[in-house]
MILO-102763 format. One record per atom (N, C-alpha, C, CB): x, y, z; residue in three letters. Coordinates in steps of 0.1 Angstrom, whole numbers, plus 5000, padded with zeros to 4 digits. Glycine has a CB too. Example, Ala and Ser with C-alpha at 12.3 -4.5 7.8 and 13.67 -1.06 7.14 Angstrom:
! residues 2
513249435078ALA
512349555078ALA
513249675078ALA
511349555090ALA
512849785071SER
513749895071SER
512950005079SER
514149945057SER
This chain:
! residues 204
494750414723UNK
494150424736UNK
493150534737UNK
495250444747UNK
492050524740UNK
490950604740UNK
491150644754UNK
489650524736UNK
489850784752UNK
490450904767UNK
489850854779UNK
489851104766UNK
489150704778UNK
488850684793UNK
490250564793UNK
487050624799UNK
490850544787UNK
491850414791UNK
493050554790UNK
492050234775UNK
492950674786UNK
494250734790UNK
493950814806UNK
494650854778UNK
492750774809UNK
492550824820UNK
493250784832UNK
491450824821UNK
492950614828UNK
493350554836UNK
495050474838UNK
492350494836UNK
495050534826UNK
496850544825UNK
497650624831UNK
497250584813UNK
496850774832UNK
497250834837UNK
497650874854UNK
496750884832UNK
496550804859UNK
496450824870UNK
497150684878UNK
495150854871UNK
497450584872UNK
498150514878UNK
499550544875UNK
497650384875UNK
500050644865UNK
501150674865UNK
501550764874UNK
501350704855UNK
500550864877UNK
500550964889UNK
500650854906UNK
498651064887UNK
499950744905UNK
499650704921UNK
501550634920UNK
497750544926UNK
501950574907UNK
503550524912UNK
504250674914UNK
504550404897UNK
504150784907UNK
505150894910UNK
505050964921UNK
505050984901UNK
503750984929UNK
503351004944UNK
503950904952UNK
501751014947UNK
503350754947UNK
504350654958UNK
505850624964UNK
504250544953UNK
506350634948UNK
508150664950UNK
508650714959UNK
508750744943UNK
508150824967UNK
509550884971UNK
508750834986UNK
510051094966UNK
507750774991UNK
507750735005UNK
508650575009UNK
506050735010UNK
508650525004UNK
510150445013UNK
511650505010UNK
510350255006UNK
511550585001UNK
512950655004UNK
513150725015UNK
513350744994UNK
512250825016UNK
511850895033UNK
512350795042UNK
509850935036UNK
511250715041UNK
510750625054UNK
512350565054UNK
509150475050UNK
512450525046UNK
513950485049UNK
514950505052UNK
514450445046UNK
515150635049UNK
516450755056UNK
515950775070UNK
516550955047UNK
514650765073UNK
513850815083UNK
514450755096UNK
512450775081UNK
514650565088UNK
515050465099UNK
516550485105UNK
514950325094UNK
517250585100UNK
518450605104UNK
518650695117UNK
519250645093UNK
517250695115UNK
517450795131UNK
516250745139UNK
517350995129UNK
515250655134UNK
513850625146UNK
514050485139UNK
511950725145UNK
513750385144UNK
513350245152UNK
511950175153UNK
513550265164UNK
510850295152UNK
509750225159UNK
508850085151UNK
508650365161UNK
508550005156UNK
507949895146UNK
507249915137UNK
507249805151UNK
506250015143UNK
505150055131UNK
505850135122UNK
503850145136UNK
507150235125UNK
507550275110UNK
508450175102UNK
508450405111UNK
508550135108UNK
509449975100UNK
508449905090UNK
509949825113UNK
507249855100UNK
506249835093UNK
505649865079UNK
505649855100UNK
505849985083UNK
505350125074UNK
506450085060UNK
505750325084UNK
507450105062UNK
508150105052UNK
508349975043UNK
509250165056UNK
508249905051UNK
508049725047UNK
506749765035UNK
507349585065UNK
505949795041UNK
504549775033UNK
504949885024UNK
502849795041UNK
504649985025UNK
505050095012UNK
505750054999UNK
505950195018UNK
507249975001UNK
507749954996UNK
507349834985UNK
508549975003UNK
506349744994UNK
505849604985UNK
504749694979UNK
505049434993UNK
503849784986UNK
503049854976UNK
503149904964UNK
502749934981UNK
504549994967UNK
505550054950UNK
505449914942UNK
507850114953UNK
506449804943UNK
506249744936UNK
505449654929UNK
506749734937UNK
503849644935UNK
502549594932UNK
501949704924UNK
501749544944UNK
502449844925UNK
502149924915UNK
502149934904UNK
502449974914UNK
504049924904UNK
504449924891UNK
504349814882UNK
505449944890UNK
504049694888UNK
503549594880UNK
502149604871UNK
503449484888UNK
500949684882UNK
499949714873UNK
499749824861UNK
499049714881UNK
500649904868UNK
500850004860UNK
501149964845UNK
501750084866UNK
502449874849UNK
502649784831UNK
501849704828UNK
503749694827UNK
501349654834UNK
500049544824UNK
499049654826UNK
499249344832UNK
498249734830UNK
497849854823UNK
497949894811UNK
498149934828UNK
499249954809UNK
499449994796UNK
499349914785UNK
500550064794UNK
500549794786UNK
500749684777UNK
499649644776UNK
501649584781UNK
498149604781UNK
496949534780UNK
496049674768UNK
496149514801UNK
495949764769UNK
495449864769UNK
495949974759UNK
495449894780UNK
497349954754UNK
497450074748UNK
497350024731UNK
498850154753UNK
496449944730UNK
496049904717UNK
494649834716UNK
497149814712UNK
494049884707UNK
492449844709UNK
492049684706UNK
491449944699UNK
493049654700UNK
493049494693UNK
493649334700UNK
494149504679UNK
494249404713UNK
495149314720UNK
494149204724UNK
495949384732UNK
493949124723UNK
493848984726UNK
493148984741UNK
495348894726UNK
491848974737UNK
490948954753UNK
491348834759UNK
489148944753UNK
491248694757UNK
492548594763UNK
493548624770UNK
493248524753UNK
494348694764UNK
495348714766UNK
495648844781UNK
495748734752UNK
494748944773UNK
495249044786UNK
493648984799UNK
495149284779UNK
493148884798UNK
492448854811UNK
493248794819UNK
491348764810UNK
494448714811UNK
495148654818UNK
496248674822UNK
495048574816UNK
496948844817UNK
497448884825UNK
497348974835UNK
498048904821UNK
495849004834UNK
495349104845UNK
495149014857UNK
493849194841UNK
495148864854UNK
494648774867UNK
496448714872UNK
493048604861UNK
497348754862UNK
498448714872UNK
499148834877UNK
499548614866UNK
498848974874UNK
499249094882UNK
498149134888UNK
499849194874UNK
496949104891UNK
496549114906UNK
496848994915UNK
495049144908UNK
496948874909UNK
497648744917UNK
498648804927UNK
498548634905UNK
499948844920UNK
500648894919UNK
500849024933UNK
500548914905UNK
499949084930UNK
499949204940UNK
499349144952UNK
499149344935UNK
498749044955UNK
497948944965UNK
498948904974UNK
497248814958UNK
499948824966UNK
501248784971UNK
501848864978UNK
501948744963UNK
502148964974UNK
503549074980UNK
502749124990UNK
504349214970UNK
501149144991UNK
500649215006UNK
500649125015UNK
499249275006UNK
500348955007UNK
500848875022UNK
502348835028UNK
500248725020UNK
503448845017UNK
504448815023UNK
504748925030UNK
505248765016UNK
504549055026UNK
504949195031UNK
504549195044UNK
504449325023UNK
502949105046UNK
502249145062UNK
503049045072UNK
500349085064UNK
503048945064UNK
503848835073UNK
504948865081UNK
504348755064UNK
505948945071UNK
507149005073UNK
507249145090UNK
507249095055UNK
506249225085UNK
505549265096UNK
505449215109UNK
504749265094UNK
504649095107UNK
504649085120UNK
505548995126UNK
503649055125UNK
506448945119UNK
508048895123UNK
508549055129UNK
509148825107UNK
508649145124UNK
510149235127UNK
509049275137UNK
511149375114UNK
507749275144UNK
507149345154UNK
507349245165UNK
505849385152UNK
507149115164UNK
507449045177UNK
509049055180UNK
507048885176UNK
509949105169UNK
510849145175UNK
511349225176UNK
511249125174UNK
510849315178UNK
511149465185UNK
510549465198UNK
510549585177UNK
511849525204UNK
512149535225UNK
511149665227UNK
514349575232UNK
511049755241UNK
510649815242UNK
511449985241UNK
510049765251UNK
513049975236UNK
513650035236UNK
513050195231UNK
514649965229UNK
514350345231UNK
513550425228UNK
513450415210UNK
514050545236UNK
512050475203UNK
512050455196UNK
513050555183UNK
510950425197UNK
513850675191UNK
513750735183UNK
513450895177UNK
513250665181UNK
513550895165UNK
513051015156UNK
512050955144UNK
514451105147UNK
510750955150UNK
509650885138UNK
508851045131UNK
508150735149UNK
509351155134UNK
508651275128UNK
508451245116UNK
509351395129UNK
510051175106UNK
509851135089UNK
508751055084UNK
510951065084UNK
508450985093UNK
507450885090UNK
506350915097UNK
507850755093UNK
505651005106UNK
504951055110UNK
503851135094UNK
505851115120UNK
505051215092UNK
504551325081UNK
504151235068UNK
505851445078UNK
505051125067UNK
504851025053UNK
503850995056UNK
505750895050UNK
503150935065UNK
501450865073UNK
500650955069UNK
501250845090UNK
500751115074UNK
499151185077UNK
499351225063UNK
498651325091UNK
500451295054UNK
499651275040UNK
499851155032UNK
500051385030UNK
500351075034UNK
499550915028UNK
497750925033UNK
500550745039UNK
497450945040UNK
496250925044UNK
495351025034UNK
496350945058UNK
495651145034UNK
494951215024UNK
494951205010UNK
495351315026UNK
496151185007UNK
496251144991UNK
495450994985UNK
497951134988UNK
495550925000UNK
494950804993UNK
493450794992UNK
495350685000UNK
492750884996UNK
491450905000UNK
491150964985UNK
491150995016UNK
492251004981UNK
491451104967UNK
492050974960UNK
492151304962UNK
492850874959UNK
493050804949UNK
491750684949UNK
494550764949UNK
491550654960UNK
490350584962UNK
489550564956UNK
489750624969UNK
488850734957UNK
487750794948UNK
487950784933UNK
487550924952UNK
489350824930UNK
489650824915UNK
489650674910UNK
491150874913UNK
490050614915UNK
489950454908UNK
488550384908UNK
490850354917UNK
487850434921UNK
486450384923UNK
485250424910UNK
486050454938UNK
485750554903UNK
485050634899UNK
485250534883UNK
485650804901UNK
486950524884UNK
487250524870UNK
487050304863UNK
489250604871UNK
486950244877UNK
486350074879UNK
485050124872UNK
485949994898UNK
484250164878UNK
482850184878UNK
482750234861UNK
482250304892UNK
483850304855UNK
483250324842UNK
483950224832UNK
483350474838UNK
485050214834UNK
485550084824UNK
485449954825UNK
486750084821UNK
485049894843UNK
484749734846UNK
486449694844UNK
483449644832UNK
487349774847UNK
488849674847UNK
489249624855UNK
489849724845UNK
489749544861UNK
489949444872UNK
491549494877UNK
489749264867UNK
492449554871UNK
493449574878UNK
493049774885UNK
494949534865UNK
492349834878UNK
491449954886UNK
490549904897UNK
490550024877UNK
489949794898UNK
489149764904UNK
490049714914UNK
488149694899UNK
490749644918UNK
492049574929UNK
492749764939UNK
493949464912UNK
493249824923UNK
493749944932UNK
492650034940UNK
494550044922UNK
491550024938UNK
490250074936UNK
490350024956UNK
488849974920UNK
490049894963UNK
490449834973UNK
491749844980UNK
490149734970UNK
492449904973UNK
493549884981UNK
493750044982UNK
494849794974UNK
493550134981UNK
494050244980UNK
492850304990UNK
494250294966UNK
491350224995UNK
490150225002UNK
490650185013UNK
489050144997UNK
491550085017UNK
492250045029UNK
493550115034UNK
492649925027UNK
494350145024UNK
495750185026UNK
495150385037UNK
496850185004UNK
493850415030UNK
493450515039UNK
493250495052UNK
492550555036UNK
492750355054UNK
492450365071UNK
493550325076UNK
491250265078UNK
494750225069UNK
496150195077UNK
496550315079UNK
497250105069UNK
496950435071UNK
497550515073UNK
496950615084UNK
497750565062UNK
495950595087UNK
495250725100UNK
495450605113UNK
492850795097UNK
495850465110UNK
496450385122UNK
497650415123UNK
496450255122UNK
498550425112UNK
499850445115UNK
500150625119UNK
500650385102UNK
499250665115UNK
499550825119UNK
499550855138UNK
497950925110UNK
498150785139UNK
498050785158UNK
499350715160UNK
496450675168UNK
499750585156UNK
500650465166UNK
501650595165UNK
501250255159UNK
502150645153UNK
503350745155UNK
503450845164UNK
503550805146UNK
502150905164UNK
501951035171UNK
501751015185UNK
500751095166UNK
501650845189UNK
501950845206UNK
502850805206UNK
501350775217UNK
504150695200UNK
505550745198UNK
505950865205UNK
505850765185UNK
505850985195UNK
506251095191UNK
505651195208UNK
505551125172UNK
504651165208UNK
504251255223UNK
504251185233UNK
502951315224UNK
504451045233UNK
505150965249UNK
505950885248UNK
504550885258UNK
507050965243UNK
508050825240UNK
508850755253UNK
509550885228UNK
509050645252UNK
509650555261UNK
508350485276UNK
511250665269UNK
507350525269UNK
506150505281UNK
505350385279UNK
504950635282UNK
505050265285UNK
504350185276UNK
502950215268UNK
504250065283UNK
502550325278UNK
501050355265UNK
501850355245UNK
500050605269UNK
502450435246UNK
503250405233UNK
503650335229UNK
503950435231UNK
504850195233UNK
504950105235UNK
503950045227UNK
504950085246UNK
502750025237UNK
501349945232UNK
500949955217UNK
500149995241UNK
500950115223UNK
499850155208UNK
500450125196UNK
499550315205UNK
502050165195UNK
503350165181UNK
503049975179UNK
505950235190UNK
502849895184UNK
502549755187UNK
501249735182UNK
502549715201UNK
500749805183UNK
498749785183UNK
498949835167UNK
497249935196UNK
499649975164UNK
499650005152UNK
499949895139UNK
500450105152UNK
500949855146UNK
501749755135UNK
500649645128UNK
502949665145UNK
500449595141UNK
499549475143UNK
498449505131UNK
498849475160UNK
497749605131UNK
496849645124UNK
497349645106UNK
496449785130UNK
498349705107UNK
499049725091UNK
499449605084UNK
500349805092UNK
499849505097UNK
500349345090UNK
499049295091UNK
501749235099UNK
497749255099UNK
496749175093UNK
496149245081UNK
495649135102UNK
496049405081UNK
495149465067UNK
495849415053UNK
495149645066UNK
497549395054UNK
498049335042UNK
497749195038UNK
499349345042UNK
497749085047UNK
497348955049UNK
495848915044UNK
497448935062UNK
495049005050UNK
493748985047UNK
493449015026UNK
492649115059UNK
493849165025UNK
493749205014UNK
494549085007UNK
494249355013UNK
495549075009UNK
496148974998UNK
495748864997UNK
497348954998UNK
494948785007UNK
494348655004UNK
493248674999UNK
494148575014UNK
492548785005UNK
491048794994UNK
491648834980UNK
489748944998UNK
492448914974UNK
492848954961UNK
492848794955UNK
494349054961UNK
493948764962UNK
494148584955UNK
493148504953UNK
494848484964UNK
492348514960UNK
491348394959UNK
490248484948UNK
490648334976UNK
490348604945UNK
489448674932UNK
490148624922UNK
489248844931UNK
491048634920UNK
491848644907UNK
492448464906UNK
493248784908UNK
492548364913UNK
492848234911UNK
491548174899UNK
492848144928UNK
492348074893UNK
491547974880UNK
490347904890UNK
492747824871UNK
């Protein structure tokens, strides 16, 4: 593996070891807050981790040998971004099931998931850039997929950061209400959309 394919080894090993520990949060989180959008939140996070770690291994396995079979790893790079297409639409889908059902009840302690949002938002802005940087020099299609998804997952996260933060500063009021609703809303079509465009790049 040559130092721009360890580059990018590397750093997708870094974006699963940063990703890990936010649905564990998010999910201890829910034992004390409710709100749809952190539900939401953790719904997606969690399909995110594992659309990771999938590229992460055909990454390496494609890549950590200079001889491997261009056939072969095209066509596993086109069924693990397939692959990652899927889990953002069933994950959105999922979404906006558990949001039409959720009442207007109180929501809660969403501070854990609050804090998981505004630095998700920051970190993904620099992985963005890192993948954008690192597409642009090797032309790899599973960098190029995280490359878009990590370009979006920034603006979901500064939606889910507000929907929380009027939660969190008007709770039980319907402006909150609305917005924790409005947030959601936003997080389940960005997965939907992303995963049908992913699919339809990467289909025969």
């Amino acid at each position: 593996m040559d130092r721009e394919k360890r580059s990018g080894y590397r750093t997708l090993l870094l974006s699963v070891l940063l990703s890990a520990p936010g649905p564990l949060v998010l999910g201890l989180g829910l034992m004390v807050g409710h709100s749809s959008t952190q539900i939401s939140d953790f719904t997606r996070r969690t399909a995110e981790l594992m659309a990771l770690i999938v590229s992460f291994v055909l990454y390496y396995v494609t890549n950590k040998n200079d001889d491997f079979d261009a056939d072969r790893k095209a066509e596993l790079e086109r069924k693990g971004n397939t692959f990652v297409g899927v889990i953002m639409c069933i994950s959105g889908l999922s979404m906006i099931i558990m949001t039409m059902l959720t009442g207007n009840e109180d929501k809660g302690n969403v501070i854990p998931a609050l804090i998981i949002a505004a630095l998700g938002a920051a970190t993904n802005t620099f992985f963005w850039r890192r993948y954008t940087v690192l597409h642009k020099r090797q032309g790899n299609s599973i960098l190029g997929v995280q490359a878009r998804l990590y370009g979006a997952k920034s603006f979901v996260d500064i939606c889910v950061t507000a929907a929380l933060a009027a939660v969190m500063t008007m709770p039980g009021t319907k402006a909150s209400f609305y917005l924790d609703t409005i947030g959601s809303v936003i997080v389940s079509l960005y997965m939907i959309y992303c995963g049908i465009r992913t699919i339809k790049e990467f289909r025969r």
